[in-house]
LOVOLO-894401 format. One record per residue (C-alpha): x, y, z. Coordinates in steps of 0.1 Angstrom, whole numbers, plus 2048, in hexadecimal, padded with zeros to 3 digits. Each point is the difference from the previous one (the first is absolute). Layout:
N
XYZ...
END
This chain:
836
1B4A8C3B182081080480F7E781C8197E77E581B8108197F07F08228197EA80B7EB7EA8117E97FB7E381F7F97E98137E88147DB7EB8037FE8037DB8247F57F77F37E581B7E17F87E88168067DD8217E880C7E47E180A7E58037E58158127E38267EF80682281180A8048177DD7DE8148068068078268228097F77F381C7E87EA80D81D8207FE8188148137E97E681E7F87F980182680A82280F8057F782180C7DD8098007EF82B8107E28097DB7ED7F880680C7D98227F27FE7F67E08187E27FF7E98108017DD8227E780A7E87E38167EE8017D881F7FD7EF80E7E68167E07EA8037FE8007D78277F37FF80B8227F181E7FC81B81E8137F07E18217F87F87FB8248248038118018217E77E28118128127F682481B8117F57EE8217F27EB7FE81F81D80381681381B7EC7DF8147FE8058038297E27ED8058017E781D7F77DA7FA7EA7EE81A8027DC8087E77F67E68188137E68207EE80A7E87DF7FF7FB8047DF8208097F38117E48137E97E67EF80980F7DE82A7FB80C7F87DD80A7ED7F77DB81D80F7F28217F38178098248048167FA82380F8287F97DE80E8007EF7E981A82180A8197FC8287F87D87F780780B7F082181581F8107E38137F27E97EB81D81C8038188018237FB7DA8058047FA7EA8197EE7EB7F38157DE8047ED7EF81B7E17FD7E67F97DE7FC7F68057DA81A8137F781A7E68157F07E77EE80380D7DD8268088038047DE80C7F07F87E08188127EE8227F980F7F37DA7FC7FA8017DD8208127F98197E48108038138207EE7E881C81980E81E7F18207FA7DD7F280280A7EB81C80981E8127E680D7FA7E97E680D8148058247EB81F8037E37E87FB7E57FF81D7FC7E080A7E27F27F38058147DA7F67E57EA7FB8197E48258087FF80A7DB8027EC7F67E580981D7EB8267F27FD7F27DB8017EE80C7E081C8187EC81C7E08077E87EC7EB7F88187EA8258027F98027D87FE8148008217EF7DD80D81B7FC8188058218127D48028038027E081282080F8197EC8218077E07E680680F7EF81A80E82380E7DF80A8027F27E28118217FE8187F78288057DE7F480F7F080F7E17E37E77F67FB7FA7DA7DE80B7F57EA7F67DD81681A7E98217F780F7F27D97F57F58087DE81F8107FA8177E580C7E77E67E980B8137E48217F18047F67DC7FC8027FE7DE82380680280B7EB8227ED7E17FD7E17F280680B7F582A8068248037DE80C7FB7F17E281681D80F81A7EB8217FE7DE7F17F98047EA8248108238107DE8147F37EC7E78108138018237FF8268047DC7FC7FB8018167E27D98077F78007F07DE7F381E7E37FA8007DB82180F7FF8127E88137EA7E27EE80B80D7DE8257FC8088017E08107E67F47E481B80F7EB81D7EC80D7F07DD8037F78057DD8248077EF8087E080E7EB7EB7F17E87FB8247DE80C7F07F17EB81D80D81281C7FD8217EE7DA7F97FF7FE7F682280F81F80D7E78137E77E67F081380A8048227EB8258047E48057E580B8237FA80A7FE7DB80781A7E68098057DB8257FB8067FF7E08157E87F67E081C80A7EB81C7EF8137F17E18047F77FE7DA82180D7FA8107E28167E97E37EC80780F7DC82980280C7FB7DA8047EA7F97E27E17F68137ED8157EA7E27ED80A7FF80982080E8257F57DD8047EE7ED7F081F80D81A8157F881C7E67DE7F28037FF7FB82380E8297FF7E580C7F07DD7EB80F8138138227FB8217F082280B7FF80580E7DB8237F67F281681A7F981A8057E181A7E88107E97E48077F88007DC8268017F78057E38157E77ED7EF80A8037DD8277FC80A7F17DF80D7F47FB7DA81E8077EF8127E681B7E87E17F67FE8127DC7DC7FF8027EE81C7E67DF7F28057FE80A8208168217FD7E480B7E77E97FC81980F81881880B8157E57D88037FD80280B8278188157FE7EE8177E07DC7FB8148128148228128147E981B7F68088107FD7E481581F7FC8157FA81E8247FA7FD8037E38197E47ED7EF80A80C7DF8217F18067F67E180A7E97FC7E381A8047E48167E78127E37E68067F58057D88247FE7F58097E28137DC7EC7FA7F880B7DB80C7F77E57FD8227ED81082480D7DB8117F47ED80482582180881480881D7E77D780C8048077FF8268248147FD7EB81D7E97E280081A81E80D81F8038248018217FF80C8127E47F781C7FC81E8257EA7FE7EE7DC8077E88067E481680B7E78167DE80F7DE7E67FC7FD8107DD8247FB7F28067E18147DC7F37EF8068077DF8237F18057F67DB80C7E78037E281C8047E57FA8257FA82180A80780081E7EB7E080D8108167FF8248168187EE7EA8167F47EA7FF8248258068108068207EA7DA80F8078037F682281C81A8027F38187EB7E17FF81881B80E8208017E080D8207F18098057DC80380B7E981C8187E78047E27E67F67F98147E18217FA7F58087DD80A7DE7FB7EB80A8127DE8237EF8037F37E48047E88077E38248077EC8097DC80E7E17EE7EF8098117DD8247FB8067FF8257F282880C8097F48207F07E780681C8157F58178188167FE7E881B7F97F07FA8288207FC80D80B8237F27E381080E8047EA8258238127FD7F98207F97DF7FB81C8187F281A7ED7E580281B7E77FC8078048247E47EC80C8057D78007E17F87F08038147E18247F77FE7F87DA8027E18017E181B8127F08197E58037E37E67FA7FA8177DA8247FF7F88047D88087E27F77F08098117E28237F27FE81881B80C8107EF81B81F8178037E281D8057EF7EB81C8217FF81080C8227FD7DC8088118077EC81882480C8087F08268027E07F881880880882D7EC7DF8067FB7E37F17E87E580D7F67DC7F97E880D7E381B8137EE8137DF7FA7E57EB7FB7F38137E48237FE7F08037DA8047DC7FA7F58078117DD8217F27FC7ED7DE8067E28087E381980B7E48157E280681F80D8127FD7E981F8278018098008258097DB7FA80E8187EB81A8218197FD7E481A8108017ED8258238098047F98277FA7E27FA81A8137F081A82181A7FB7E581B8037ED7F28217E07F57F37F47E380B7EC7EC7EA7D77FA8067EC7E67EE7F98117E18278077F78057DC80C7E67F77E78108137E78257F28067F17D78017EE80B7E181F8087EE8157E28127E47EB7EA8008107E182B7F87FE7F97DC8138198098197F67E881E8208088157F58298007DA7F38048097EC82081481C80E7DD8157FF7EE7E580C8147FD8208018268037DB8027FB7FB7E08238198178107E981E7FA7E47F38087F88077DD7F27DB7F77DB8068087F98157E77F07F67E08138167EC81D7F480D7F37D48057F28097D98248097F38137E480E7E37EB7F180F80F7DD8248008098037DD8057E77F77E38198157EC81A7EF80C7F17DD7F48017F682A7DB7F68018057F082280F81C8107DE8167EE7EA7E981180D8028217FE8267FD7DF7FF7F57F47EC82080D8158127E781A7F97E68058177E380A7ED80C7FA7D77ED81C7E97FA7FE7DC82280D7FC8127E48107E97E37F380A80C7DD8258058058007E080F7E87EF7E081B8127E881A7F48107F17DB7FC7F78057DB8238107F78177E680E7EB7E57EF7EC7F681A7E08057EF7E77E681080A80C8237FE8267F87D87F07F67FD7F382180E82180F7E38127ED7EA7E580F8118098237FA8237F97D98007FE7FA7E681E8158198157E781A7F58138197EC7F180E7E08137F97DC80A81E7F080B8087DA8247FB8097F27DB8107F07F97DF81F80B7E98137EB8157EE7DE7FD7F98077DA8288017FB8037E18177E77EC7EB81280D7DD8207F780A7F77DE80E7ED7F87E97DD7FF80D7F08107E57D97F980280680582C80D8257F77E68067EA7E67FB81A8118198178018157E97D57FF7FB7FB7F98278138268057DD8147F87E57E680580D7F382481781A80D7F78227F282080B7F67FE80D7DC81F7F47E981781B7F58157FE7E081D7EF8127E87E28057F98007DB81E8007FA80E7E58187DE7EF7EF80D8027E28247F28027EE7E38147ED7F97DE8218057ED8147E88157E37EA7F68038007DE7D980E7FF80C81F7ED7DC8077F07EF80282481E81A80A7F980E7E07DA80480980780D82381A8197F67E38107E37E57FD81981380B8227ED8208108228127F881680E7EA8157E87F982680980B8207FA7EF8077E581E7DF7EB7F780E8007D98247F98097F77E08187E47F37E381D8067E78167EC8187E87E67FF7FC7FD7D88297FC8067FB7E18197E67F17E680C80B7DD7E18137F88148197E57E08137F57F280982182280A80C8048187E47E080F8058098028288248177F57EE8127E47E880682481E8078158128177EB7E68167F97FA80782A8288008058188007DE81F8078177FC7DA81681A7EA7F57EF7E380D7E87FE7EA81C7FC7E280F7E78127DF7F18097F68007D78247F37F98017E48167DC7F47F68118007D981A7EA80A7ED7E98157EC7FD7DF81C7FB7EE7FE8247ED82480780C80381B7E37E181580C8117FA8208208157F77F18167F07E880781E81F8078148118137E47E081780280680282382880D7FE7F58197E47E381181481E8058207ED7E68128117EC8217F47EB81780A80282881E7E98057F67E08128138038228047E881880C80582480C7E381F80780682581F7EB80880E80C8257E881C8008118107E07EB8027DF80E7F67E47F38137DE7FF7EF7E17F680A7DC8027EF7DC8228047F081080982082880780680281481E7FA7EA81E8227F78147F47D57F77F980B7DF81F7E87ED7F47E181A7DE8047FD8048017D68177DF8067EB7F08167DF8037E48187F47E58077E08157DC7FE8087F88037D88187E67F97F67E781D7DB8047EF80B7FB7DB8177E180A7E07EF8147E88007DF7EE81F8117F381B7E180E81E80F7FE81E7E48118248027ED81D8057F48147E281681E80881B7E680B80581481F7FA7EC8257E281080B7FF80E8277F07E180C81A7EB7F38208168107EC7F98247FB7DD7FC8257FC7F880B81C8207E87EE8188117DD7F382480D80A7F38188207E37EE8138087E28177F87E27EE7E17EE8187F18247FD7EA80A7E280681A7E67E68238028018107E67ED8217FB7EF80C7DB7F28257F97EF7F07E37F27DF7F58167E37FD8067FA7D87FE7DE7F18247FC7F580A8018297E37F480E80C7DD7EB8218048067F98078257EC7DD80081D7EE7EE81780D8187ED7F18208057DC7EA82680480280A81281D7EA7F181A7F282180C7E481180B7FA8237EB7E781D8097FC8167E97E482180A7F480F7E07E981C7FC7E17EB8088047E38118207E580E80C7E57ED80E7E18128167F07F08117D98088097E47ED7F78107DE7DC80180B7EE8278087E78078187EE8147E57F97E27EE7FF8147E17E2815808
END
């Protein structure tokens, strides 16, 4: 028609293009326009800004001013929003002489948007200047800081410029409220009351809005019944409130009552959006229920909702946390267009927890081949992925590309990294990562204590509370748990009470965590009374704490009261677990209740539902051995729903030694070498059964076997805390400081057997064996009315466990020894282990 140069027509039409078409397509029209007003450029920025394209905005401000052209107040408007999403104080101070210089400063939208800005970019005495110039009675303006201090997570300076306002005469209205409600989460549950009883005196007219937030609030604190009161105060409801109060019931796993208000949503006729569904199936994945995820997975595809990234999301997490298989999450991942950084996240960290470690590499490599760049989540996750395969090769792979990222700078990468480094045994790596990070937290040395504690190295687990306290980090309950965990697993009782008072000091003590680790401490420690009175001090005892406390019982050979415990346990309520079960089946095979364990064993399925897993079987099995019923163990180990391990052949092999069954035990090795040819227990295992058979010459030449193939087995150690030093002792020892007393104190102890008729008989290697070098150091170091503890990485052998026994007969002493698997009392030649 010959009018595309009207310039009324175009600036409706960049209008039209910018909110039907998107920001690129009006920007093509804005650029091919001949003649441009201050509507076109107001028209084109406002787009950009209200589409996030902030930094493309500020560019057309700046064209627009060196075109000559004059910007109105909805102009500036616009460009001061798109400084305040981006912090830019510069700009936001040249846009403010710019509304000086126009006159233009005593607009109260433009006031309140470079209050806005100077808020969010740390400069509140400029905004609070600004709100001088305030009329009295501008809430707007109020609010507007109220709101960009909590944006900016500046609790306590929104609270001061609330009680300025209020002081100023100003009265709060709903927005200022739902604002301030925001904070809640953050300040405490009598805060938001504080505001909730300060709503209801200004008479503030109580709308969905309002409702939503204060809904919001009860329900992050665990108050569902007050959040549904206030929902029902007004019957105004919409899909929001729906949303928030489902949110609040699935946050506290009332998913019952999260599906009666979905229910409840719909009969009202409000139709549920894509976040009421994500709420819903996170509540799912929390209770780990796929039956009913399904269900609204069916929902979800019949509103077609499926291709949304917020339900999308939550779907792959609710699959890969309540299914067994990675199948449905990985159909859900390829049904999302665009994929963003918490799906990619679900995916790897799915495939992860399911032992596809390699796939979360691969995912991790087409992730950033897609153009998306990961998080600090993404890579705590694939690190922690490299942790799990104890892959140091991946490891230091990540950790290359977290440098080279400059992603090292933020805390939580730079603690999974130090958890990857731990966990796979590089200590002095964990350390250095450490010594490089600008903050270190509670989690950064927990994670190094709690992997020092799992491979065994449980004095630097403790050497890590000194770098914690030189650095200023105060210990919570989980590094507490950590440090009592590792006090246990060296049986040092002076360093365990020293947490133990720190953690009543702390306030630390009514914690399970915590109550469940000093449980294990002084069971460790082989101070059942001190265990029990930790144990009653527990408020409410979980599974976890009836079965450290059961263990406990049943490894310091108190086996018909660790029974009782179990007895204890399900009067009070609390569900038996597998660990409950593996627990009482050791009690009964080292006690010697044979037929008792054997009907735990069938009551695990039939009366509790928990399904036996292979380290049942196996504990089954040794309780067979120990009974000399080597064909049932025989039957149970070819029948077993599992693949039989090298651990189940090694403890049946163990048994044929106990019994003298040379046949079965040979076919157990042949077993056990064809699984693992490089265990040197097993030919120590095969040679011992020889001898005890009186086959002494297969015997050597089992062990010769073993010396040609480079074969050696871990040193038995042995460790004592005397004056809160520990003393380390191994066979054949000549370096410790006692070392020519301790060596004559045994030979007097040798002699004092022979001359009193007992049949005391050297050692095969005719070395003294580290059990024997502490028996003689605690004779000479520990007071004499106090009993010998004596600490064991391995199981007690024979040789000292009778010498040990002929010891008590002669000296008059009491001995506790703490092997691998349980404590052996011994006094007066007698041992509480009775053999079993």
């Amino acid at each position: 028609m010959g009018i595309q140069d009207d310039l009324y027509l175009n600036n409706n039409l960049l209008s039209l293009y910018a909110k039907c078409f998107g920001v690129v397509t009006a920007r093509h029209l804005f650029d091919e326009m001949p003649y441009k007003d201050v509507v076109s450029w107001t028209t084109v920025l406002s787009a950009h800004t209200r589409n996030k394209h902030h930094y493309e905005a500020l560019e057309l401000f700046d064209m627009m001013l060196s075109s000559g052209q004059r910007p109105n107040e909805f102009t500036l408007s616009s460009a001061l929003r798109s400084c305040s999403a981006l912090g830019e104080f510069e700009c936001g101070v040249k846009i403010h002489a710019s509304v000086v210089k126009l006159g233009l400063d005593p607009n109260p939208v433009l006031r309140t948007n470079l209050i806005d800005v100077y808020t969010k970019c740390d400069c509140t005495v400029e905004a609070y200047k600004l709100l001088a110039f305030v009329d009295d009675g501008d809430i707007v303006s109020w609010t507007t800081m109220i709101s960009s201090l909590v944006e900016t997570r500046k609790w306590i300076e929104a609270l001061q410029i609330y009680v300025k306002m209020i002081e100023a005469g100003v009265h709060p209205n709903e927005f200022t409220f739902v604002k301030l409600l925001g904070m809640s989460s953050f300040l405490g549950l009598g805060y938001g009351k504080l505001l909730h009883a300060q709503l209801i005196r200004y008479g503030i007219e109580l709308n969905v809005v309002l409702k939503t937030a204060i809904v919001d609030m009860y329900s992050k604190y665990r108050q569902m019944e007050n959040a549904i009161k206030v929902s029902n105060l007004t019957p105004e409801y919409d899909v929001f409130l729906w949303t928030t109060i489902i949110t609040g019931f699935s946050q506290n796993l009332l998913v019952r009552e999260a599906v009666d208000a979905f229910i409840d949503m719909e009969l009202s006729g409000i139709v549920p959006n894509n976040f009421t569904y994500a709420s819903l199936l996170n509540a799912c994945s929390s209770v780990l229920s796929l039956n009913l995820g399904e269900q609204f997975h069916s929902r979800v595809i019949m509103v077609g909702l499926e291709g949304d990234i917020f339900v999308g999301n939550a779907l792959i997490d609710m699959y890969m946390k309540c299914s067994r298989v990675t199948t449905n999450a990985a159909k859900v991942f390829r049904g999302i267009a665009l994929p963003n950084i918490i799906t990619w996240t679900s995916l790897i960290a799915g495939f992860s927890e399911h032992g596809f470690e390699e796939v979360s590499f691969q995912l991790f490599a087409e992730m950033q081949a897609a153009g998306v760049q990961p998080n600090s989540f993404t890579l705590s996750t694939i690190l922690g992925a490299c942790s799990k395969m104890n892959s140091i090769s991946q490891t230091m792979k990540h950790h290359a590309y977290i440098i080279k990222t400059e992603a090292d700078d933020d805390t939580v990468v730079a603690n999974a990294l130090v958890d990857a480094y731990a966990g796979g045994g590089m200590a002095d790596e964990a350390w250095r990562v450490i010594g490089m990070m600008d903050y270190r937290d509670p989690i950064t040395y927990t994670s190094l204590a709690s992997r020092l504690n799992q491979r065994g190295d449980h004095e630097m687990a403790l050497q890590v509370i000194t770098h914690m306290c030189d650095d200023g980090v105060k210990m919570d309950e989980f590094s507490l748990a950590s440090f009592l965990s590792a006090a246990a697993g060296l049986g040092t009782m002076e360093t365990g009470k020293q947490l133990h008072c720190y953690c009543v000091k702390s306030g630390f003590n009514e914690c399970n965590s915590v109550s469940n680790s000093l449980v294990h401490l002084y069971s460790k420690c082989g101070s059942m009374k001190d265990a029990y009175r930790a144990f009653k001090d527990i408020n409410e005892p979980d599974a976890v704490s009836w079965n450290g406390f059961i263990s406990g019982l049943a490894s310091n050979g108190y086996i018909s009261y660790a029974l009782s415990a179990f007895d204890d346990m399900r009067l009070a309520g609390v569900k038996p677990d597998s660990v409950t079960f593996l627990t009482l089946i050791f009690a009964c095979s080292h006690g010697g209740l044979f037929d008792l364990g054997l009907d735990y064993f069938h009551s695990m399925e039939k009366t509790y539902n928990v399904v036996p897993k292979l380290d049942h079987y196996a504990c089954l099995v040794d309780l067979l051995g120990r009974a000399g019923r080597l064909e049932e163990a025989t039957r149970v180990v070819e029948t077993m729903p599992f693949r039989p391990g090298s651990l189940v052949y090694k403890t049946l092999l163990n048994a044929c030694k106990l019994h003298g069954n040379v046949p079965l035990g040979e076919d157990m090795a042949r077993r056990c070498l064809e699984l693992d040819p490089s265990d040197p227990a097993i030919y120590l295992l095969l040679a011992n059964l020889y001898d005890n058979a009186g086959l002494s010459e297969f015997g050597e030449k089992t062990r010769r076997l073993m010396r040609e193939r480079g074969l050696r087995r871990n040193p038995g150690k042995c460790w004592m805390e005397v004056r809160s030093n520990i003393h380390l002792f191994s066979t054949g020892q000549t370096s410790h400081p006692m070392i020519d007393e301790i060596n004559e104190k045994l030979e007097l102890l040798i002699t004092k057997l022979k001359n009193q008729g007992y049949g005391y008989e050297e050692s095969r290697d005719k070395l003294y064996h580290s059990e024997q070098l502490a028996v003689a150091f605690g004779l000479l170091s520990v007071p004499t009315m106090a009993p010998i503890h004596i600490n064991k990485n391995s199981l007690i052998c024979l040789h000292c466990h009778d010498f040990i026994m002929l010891v008590t007969q002669v000296v008059g002493r009491e001995i506790i020894v703490r092997d691998g698997k349980r404590f052996h009392v011994f006094n007066n030649g007698q041992c509480s282990c009775r053999g079993h």
